[in-house]
SETI-633275 format. One record per residue: residue number from 0; residue in one letter; chain; x, z, y of N, C-alpha, C, CB in turn. Coordinates in pm, whole numbers, always signed. Each point is the difference from the previous one (the first is absolute). Glycine has a CB too. Layout:
REM residues N
n|res|chain|nX|nZ|nY|caX|caZ|caY|cX|cZ|cY|cbX|cbZ|cbY
NUM|A|A|X|Z|Y|X|Z|Y|X|Z|Y|X|Z|Y
...
REM end
This chain:
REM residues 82
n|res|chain|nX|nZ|nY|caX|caZ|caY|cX|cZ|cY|cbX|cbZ|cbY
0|X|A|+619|+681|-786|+61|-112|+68|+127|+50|+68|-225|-114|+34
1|X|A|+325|+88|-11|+132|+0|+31|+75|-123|+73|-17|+147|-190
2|X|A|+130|-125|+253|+57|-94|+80|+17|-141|-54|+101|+190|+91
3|X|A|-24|-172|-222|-27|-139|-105|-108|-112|+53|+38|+168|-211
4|X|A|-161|-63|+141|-117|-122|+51|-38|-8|+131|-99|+22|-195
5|X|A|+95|+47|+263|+1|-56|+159|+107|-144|+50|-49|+288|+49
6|X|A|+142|-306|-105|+87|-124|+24|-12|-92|-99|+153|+121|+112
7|X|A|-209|-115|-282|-46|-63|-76|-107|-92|+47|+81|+166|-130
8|X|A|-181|-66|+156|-160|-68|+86|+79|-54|+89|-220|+166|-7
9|X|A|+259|-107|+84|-11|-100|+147|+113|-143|-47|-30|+255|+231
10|X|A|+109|-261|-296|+68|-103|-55|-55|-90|-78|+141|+127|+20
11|X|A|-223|-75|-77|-108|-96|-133|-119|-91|+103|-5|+241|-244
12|X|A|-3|-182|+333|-97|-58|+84|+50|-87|+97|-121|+181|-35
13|X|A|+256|-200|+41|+65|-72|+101|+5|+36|+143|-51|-149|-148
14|X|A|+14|+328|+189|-8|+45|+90|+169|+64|+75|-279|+19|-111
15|X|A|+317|-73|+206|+60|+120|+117|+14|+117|+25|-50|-112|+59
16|X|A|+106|+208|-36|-41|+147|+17|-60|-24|+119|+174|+143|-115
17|X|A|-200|-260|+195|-41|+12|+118|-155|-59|-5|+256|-10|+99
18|X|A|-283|-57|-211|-129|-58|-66|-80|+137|-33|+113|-238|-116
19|X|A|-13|+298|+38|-59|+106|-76|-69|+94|+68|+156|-30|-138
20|X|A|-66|+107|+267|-15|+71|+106|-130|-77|+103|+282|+87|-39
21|X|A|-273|-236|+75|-121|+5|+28|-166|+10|-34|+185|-62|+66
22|X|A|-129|+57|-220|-136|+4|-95|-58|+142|+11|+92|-176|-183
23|X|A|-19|+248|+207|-2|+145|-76|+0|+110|+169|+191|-86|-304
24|X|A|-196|-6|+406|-5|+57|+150|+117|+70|+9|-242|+28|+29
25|X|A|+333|-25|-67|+108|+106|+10|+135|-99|+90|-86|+165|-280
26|X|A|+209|-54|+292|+89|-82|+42|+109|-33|-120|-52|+92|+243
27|X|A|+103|-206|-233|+94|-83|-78|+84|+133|-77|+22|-248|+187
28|X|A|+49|+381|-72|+46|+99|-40|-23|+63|-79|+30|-16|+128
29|X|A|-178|+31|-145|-86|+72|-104|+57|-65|-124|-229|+45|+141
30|X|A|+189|-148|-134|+25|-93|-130|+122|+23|-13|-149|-179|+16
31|X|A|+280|+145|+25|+88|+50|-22|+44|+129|-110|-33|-119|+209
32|X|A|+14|+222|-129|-3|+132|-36|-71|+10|-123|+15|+73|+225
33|X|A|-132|-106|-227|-39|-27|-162|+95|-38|-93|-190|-66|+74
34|X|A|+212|-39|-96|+68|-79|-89|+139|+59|+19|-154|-214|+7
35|X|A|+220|+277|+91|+94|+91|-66|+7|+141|-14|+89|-160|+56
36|X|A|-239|+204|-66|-17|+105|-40|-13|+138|+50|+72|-146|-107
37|X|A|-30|+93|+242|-4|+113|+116|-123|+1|+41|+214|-20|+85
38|X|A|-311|+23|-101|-129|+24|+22|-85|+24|-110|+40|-116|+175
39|X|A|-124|+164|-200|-142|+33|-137|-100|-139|+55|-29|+358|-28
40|X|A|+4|-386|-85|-112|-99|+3|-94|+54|+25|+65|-125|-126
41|X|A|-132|+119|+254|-148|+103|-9|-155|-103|-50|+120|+181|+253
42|X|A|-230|-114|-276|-95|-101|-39|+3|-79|+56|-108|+95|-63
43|X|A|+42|-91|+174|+13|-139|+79|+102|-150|-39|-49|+201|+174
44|X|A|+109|-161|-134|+101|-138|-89|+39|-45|-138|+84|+51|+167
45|X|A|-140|+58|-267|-69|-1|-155|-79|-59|+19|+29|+170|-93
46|X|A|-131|-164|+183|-116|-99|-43|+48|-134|+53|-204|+175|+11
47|X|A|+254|-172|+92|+56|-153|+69|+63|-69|-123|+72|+84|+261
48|X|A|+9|-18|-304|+78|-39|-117|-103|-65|-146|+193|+215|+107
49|X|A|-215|-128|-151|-102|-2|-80|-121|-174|-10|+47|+318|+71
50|X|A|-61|-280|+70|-90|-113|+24|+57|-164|+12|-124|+202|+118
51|X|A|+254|-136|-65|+102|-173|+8|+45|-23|-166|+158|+40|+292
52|X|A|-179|+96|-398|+73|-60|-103|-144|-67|-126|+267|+209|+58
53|X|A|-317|-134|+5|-216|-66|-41|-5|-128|+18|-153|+184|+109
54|X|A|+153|-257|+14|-65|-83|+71|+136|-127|-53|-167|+186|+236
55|X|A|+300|-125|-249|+91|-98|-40|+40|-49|-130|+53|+80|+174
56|X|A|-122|+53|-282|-57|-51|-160|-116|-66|+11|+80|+184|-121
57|X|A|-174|-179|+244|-83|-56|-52|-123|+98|-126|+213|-207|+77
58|X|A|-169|+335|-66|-72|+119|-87|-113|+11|+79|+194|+141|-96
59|X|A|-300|-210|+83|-155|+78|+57|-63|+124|-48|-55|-211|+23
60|X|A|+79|+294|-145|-24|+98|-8|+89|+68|+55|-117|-46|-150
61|X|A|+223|+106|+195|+100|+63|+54|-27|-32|+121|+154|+6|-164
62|X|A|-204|-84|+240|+0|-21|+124|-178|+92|+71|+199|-283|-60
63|X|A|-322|+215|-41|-83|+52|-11|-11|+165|+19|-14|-214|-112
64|X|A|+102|+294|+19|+5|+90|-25|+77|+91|+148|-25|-104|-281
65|X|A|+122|+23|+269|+71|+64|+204|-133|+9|+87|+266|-172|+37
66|X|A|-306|+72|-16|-102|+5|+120|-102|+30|-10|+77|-120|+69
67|X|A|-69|+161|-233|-194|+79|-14|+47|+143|+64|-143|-108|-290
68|X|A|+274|+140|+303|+49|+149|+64|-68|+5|+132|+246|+14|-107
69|X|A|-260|-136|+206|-44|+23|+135|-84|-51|+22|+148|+32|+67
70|X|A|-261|-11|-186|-153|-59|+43|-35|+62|+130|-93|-24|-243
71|X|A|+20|-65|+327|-38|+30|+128|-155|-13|-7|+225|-80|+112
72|X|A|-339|+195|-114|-82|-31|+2|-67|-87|+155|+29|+191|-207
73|X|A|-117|-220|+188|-41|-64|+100|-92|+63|+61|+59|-173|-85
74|X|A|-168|+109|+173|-120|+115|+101|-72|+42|-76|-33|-93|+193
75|X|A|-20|-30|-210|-121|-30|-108|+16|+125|-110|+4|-299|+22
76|X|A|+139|+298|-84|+52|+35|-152|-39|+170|+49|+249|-223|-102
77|X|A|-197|+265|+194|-20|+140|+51|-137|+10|+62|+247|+30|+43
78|X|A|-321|-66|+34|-145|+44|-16|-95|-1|-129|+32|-74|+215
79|X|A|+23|+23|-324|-58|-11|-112|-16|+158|-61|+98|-260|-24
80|X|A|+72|+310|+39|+21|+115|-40|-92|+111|+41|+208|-90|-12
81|X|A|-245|+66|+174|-58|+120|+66|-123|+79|-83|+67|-130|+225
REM end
């Protein structure tokens, strides 16, 4: 992923850098700096990304597949394990 699609996504979605930045907890600057390249895309905002370009195709396997990354077991799910 590269600066391109960081302003692609956030444009295809009808987002702000200031939309974007609040989606993604960061400041507007951040976003900025992305999209012109003065900054590395770190994961974190790959997945932000990722997930706004999922959820805005409308791709349920691609979206599925992001958030099976941060399965959260539950109590229950972990005393099972013990």
């Amino acid at each position: 992923m590269d600066r391109d699609d960081v302003k692609r996504i956030r444009e295809k979605c009808g987002l702000t850098q200031q939309d974007l930045a609040d989606l993604a907890c960061v400041e507007r600057n951040t976003i900025n700096r992305y999209e012109m390249g003065l900054r590395k895309i770190d994961g974190p905002m790959k997945i932000v990304l990722e997930i706004i370009r999922a959820v805005r195709t409308n791709n349920k396997p691609a979206l599925a597949k992001i958030l099976g990354r941060f399965r959260v077991k539950t109590d229950r799910q972990r005393r099972t394990k013990r």
